[in-house]
N, C-alpha and C positions, 0 to 999 in steps of 0.2 A: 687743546691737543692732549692727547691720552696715547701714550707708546709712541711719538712723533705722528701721529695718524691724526688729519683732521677731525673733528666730531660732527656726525652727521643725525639729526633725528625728524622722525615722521611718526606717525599713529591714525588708525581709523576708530572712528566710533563703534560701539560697540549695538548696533538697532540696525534692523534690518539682516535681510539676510546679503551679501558681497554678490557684487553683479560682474559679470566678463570685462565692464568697463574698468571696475576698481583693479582688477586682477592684470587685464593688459594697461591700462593705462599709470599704473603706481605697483603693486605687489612683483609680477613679474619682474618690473627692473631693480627694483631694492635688491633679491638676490644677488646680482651683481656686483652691489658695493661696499660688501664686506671687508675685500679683499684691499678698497682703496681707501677705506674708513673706517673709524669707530662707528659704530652704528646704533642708537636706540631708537627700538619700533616700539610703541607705546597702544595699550588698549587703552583706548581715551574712554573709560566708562566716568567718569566725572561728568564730562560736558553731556554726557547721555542724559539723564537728569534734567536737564532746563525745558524739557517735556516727560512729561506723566510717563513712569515704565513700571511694566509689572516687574516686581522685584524677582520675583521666578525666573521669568524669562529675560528679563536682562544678566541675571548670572549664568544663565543658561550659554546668550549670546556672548555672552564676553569670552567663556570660555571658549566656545565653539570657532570664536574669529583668534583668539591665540592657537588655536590648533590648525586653522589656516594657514596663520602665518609659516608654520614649521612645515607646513603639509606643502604649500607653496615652494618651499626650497631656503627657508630662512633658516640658518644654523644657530639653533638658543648656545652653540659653543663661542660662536664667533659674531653674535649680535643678542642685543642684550632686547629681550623679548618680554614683557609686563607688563600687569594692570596699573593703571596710573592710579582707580585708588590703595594700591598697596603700598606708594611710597607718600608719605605726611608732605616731605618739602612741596609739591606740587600745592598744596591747598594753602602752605603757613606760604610760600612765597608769593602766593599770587595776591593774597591778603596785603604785602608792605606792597607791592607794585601797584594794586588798587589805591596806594596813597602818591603816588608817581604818574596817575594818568587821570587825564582834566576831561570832564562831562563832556564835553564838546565833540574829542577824539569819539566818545564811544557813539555818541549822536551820530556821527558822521560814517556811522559802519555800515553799509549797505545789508550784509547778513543779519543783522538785528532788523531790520526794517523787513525783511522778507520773512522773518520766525516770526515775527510778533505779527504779521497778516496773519499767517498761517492758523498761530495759534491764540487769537485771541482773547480764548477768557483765562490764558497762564504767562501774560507778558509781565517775567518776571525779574527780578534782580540778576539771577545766574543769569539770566537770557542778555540781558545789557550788559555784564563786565566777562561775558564768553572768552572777549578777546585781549583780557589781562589774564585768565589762565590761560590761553593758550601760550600769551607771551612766556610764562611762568614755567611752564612745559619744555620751552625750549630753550629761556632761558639759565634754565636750573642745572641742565649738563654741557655748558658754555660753548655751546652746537655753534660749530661757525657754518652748514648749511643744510637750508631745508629744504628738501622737495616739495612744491609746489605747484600748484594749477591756476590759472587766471581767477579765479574764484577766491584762490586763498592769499594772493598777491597783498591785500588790501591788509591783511591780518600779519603777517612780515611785517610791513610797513610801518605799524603801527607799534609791532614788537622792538623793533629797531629807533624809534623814537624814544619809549620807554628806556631800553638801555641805553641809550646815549643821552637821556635827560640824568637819570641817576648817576652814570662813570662822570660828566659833567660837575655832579656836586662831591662825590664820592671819590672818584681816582677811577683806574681803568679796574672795574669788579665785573663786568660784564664783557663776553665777546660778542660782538656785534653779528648779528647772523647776515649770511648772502642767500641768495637764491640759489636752490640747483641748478646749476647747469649742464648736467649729460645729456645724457640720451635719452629727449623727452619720448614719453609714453604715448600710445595710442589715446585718441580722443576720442572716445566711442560713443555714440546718438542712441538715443531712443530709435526701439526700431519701429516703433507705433507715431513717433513724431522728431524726425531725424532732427529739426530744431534745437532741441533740448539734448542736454547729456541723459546718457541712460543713466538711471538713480534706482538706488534700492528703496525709494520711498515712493514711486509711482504706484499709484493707485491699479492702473493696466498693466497686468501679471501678462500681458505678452508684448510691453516693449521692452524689459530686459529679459538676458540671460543671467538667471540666477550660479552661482559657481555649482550648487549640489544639482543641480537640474538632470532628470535623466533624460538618455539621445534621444528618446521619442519625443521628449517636452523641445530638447533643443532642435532638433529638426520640425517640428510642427512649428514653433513660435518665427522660423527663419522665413516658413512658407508661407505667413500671413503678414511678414514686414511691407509695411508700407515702400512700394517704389514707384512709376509713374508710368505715362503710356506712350515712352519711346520706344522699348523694349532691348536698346541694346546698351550695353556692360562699358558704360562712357564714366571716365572719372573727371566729374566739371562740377563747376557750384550750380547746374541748373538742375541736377541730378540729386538732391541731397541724400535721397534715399540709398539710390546704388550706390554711394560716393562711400557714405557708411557703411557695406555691405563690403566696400572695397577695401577700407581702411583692418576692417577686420580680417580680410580674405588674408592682407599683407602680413600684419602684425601675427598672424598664427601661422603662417606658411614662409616669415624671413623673406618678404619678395617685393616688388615694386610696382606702383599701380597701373605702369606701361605693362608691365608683365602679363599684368592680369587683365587690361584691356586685350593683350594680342591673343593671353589662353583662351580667351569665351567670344574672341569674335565671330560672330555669325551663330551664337548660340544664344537660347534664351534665358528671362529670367528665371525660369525655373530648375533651368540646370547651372544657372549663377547660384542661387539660392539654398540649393541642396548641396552643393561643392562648399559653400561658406558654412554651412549644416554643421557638415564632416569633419570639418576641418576644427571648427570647435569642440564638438565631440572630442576629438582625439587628443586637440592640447587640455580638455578638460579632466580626462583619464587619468591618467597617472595623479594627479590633484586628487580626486577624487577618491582613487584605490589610498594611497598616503592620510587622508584622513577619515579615512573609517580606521585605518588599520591604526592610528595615535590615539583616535578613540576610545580603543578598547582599551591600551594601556596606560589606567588612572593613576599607577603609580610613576611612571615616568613622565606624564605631565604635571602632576603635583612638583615632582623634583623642581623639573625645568622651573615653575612657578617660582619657587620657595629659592633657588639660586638666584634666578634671573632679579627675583626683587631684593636681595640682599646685594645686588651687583651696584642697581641702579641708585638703593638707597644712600649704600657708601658715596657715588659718586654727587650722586644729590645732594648729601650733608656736606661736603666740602664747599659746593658755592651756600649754600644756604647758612653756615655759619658765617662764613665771610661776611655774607649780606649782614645780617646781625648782631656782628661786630663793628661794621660801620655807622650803622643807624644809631648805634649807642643801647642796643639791648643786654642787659648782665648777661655776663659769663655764666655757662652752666658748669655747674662743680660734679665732677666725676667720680 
């Protein structure tokens, strides 16, 4: 708790460029819960790392996705906005948690087993204890909830084990995290293979919508989405394509996918296709216009920086000393 306000925190990695999926399915709604939380959105460029980045362009991206975030509608006044390697505890805490979590756990973590296919001539140490910093991440500003995708359920999980193995020997030093539960986000598909989440790491630059995308890319990439040959605007699982065309139609137009069956009945997919075009376009706009225009001004996002990581650090060091005092680590003389 911080001001009686729950603690709420999230973060994206800092690779790749952010797809329509990230933005409707997690960014979009974070705006919202300032108001009913503390809130830290973290640029996770630490866990960036566990694959080869150009150092150029991973600063490049880091910053580029904290200028999102604010461009998006996040207020660095009223949510605490940072590079996660700007604050130390993330790295010194995940180090004693690494002595709190047994091979076994991390064995059994399905996303190490899909990165280490991936990448297999860098299957590395970071890549195996991924998920003691994330734990470390989250639990370092004693966040009681995370937003969360079925993807990252496993990683909670696991996070929540660690803190209740250490309060177990320790006393209560950890808050145990829950899951989010609001207003879950749009699930948005590949639109090249509705199967899969769209990912800013697909290879096929036309099954996502990148956030910077201009209308002509996102209107061209809408008209070559995969859909099938019944031809009509049906929201059913035998549909996956239009289903996904629908989920997006809803989520950028606040509508319901009866709605959207009844507006395009008797029309085809190509005036579905171009209406769901548009309709990105326009929630992408204003986004779009807000971060060119933060862009330019390097001295107000330095500020926001230079606050927002002194914000985080203070509250960082608070549990991080704790931890440290329990372990039996000397007191630091000030």
């Amino acid at each position: 708790m911080i001001d009686d306000k729950k603690v709420l925190f999230s973060g994206m990695q800092s690779t790749g460029n952010l797809t329509l999926g990230n933005y409707l399915g997690a960014l979009k709604n974070w705006v919202s819960l300032s108001d009913e939380y503390e809130c830290f959105y973290s640029v996770v460029d630490m866990h960036s790392i566990t694959v080869r980045q150009d150092p150029a362009e991973l600063r490049k991206r880091a910053r580029s996705l904290l200028t999102l975030y604010i461009a998006a509608g996040l207020d660095p006044k009223k949510n605490c906005i940072y590079y996660q390697s700007h604050v130390s505890g993330h790295a010194e805490l995940a180090w004693i948690l690494n002595c709190f979590t047994y091979m076994g756990e991390l064995n059994r973590m399905t996303q190490f087993k899909d990165k280490a296919a991936k990448h297999a001539d860098n299957i590395n140490a970071g890549l195996f204890t991924y998920p003691v910093l994330m734990a470390a991440d989250i639990l370092l500003y004693q966040a009681d909830v995370v937003p969360v995708g079925k993807d990252q359920l496993q990683h909670l999980e696991i996070t929540r084990d660690i803190a209740q193995r250490f309060n177990g020997i320790y006393g209560d030093v950890f808050t145990i995290p829950e899951p989010y539960v609001g207003k879950s986000g749009a699930r948005i598909m590949s639109l090249q293979d509705p199967s899969k989440k769209m990912s800013k790491s697909d290879e096929n630059q036309n099954a996502s919508i990148y956030l910077m995308d201009d209308p002509d890319t996102i209107i061209r990439k809408f008209k070559r989405a995969v859909t099938d040959s019944e031809a009509c605007v049906r929201y059913c699982e035998e549909q996956p394509g239009i289903r996904n065309l629908i989920d997006i139609y809803c989520a950028c137009n606040d509508v319901k996918p009866e709605d959207v069956e009844k507006e395009f009945d008797g029309k085809g997919y190509g005036d579905f296709k171009m209406a769901v075009g548009e309709s990105v376009v326009s929630v992408l706009k204003p986004l779009q216009e807000r971060y060119e225009q933060l862009s330019k001004d390097k001295a107000y996002l330095d500020s926001i920086i230079k606050e927002n990581a002194e914000k985080a650090q203070y509250y960082s060091n608070k549990t991080l000393r704790k931890v440290q005092k329990k372990i039996g680590f000397p007191e630091r003389i000030r």
